[in-house]
C-alpha positions in Angstrom: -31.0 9.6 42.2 -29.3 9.4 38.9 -29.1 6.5 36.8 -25.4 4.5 37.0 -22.8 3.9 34.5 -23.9 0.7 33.8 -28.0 1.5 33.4 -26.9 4.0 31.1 -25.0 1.8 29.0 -27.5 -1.2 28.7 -30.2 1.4 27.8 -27.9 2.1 24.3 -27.1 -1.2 23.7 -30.6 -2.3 23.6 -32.0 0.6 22.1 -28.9 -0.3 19.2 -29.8 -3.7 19.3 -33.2 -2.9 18.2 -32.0 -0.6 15.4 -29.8 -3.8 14.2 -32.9 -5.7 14.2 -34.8 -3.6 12.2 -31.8 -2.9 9.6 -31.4 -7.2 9.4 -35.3 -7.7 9.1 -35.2 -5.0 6.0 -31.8 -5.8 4.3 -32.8 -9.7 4.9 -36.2 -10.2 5.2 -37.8 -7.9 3.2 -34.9 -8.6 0.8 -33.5 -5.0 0.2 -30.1 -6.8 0.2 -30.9 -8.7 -2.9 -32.8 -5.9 -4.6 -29.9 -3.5 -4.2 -27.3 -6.2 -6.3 -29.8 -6.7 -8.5 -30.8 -2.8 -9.3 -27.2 -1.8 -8.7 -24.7 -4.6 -9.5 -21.5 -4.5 -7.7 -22.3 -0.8 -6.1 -25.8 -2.3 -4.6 -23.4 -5.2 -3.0 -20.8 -2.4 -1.9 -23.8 -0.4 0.0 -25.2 -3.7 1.5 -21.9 -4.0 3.1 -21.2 -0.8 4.5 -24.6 -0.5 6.1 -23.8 -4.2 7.7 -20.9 -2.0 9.1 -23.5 -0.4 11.6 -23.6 -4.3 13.5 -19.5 -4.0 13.6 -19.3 -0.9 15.2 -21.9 -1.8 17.9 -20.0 -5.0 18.2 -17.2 -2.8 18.9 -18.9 -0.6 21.5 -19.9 -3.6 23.2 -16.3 -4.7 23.8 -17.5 -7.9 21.8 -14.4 -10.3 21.0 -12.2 -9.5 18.3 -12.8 -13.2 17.1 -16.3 -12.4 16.7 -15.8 -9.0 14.8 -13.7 -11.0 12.8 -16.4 -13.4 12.1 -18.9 -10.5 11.4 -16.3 -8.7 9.1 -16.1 -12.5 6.8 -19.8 -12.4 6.7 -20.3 -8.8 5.1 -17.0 -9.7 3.0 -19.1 -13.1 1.7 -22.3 -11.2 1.1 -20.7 -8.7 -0.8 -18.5 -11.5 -2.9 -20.9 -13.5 -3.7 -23.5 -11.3 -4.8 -21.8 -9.7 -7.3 -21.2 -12.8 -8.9 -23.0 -12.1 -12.4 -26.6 -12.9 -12.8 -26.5 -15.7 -10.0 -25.3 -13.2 -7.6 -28.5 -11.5 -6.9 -30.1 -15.0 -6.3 -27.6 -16.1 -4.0 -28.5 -12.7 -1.6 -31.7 -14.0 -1.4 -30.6 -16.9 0.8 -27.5 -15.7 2.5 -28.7 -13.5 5.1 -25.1 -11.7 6.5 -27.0 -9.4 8.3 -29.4 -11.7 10.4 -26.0 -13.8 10.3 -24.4 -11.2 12.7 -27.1 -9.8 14.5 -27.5 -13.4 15.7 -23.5 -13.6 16.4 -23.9 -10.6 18.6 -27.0 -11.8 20.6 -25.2 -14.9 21.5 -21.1 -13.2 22.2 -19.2 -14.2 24.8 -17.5 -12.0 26.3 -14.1 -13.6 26.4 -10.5 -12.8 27.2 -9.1 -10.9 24.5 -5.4 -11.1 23.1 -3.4 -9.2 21.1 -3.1 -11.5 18.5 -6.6 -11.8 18.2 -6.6 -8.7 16.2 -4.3 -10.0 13.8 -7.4 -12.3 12.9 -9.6 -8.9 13.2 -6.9 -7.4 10.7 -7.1 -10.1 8.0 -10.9 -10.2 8.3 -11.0 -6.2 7.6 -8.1 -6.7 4.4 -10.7 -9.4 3.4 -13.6 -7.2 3.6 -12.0 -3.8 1.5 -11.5 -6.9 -1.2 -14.5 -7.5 -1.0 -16.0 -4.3 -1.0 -13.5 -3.3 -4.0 -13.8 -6.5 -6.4 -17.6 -5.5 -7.5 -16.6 -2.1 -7.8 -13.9 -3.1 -9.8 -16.1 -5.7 -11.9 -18.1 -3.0 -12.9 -15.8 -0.4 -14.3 -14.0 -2.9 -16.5 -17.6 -4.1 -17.9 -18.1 -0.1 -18.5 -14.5 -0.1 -20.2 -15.3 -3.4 -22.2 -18.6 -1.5 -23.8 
């Protein structure tokens, strides 16, 4: 007999869920986060975020709220803004773990009732988030300029 639908599906998600873990453990833990805004300022932060992106598009998959890909969206934004805040920036990625952050935000979803205007939320989160990604990128080319 083959497996269902459903059997399927929760093999994925829990073989992504431990890909998610790992990526959180190295990026927070074993503090590659930090180490990349502090070897690559602004582009490290830029990277940190876009591989925090992985988490979202599991969230995604999952059918997790928009709320809470919302949420995950304003913690890869706040990682990436606040670590490429000069020479305290680095430091401050050492204590705020976005990664973990979400990881732990999809462990413990709800799986509500979604609305439309939920993903207005999900839109303002993603504007805030290419900000985000943008401003240390942006930081950077008018120190080159300045030089």
């Amino acid at each position: 007999m083959a497996p269902s639908g459903d059997v399927i599906r929760y093999d994925r998600a829990a073989r992504e869920l431990e890909w998610l873990e790992r990526i959180a453990y190295w990026m927070d833990r074993r503090y590659v986060d930090p180490l990349l805004s502090l070897l690559l300022p602004g582009a490290g932060d830029v990277i940190g975020a876009l591989v925090g992106l992985f988490t979202v598009g599991v969230a995604i998959r999952l059918r997790a709220h928009p709320a809470l890909i919302a949420r995950m969206l304003i913690h890869l934004a706040a990682d990436a803004l606040l670590g490429c805040i000069p020479l305290i920036g680095p430091g401050i990625d050492f204590f705020y773990h976005a990664h973990t952050k979400n990881l732990e935000l999809l462990r413990e979803r709800d799986i509500w009732t979604s609305h439309p205007t939920d993903w207005l939320v999900v839109g303002a989160a993603l504007l805030l988030f290419l900000i985000a990604l943008s401003l240390p990128l942006v930081i950077v080319v008018l120190l080159v300029r300045s030089l």
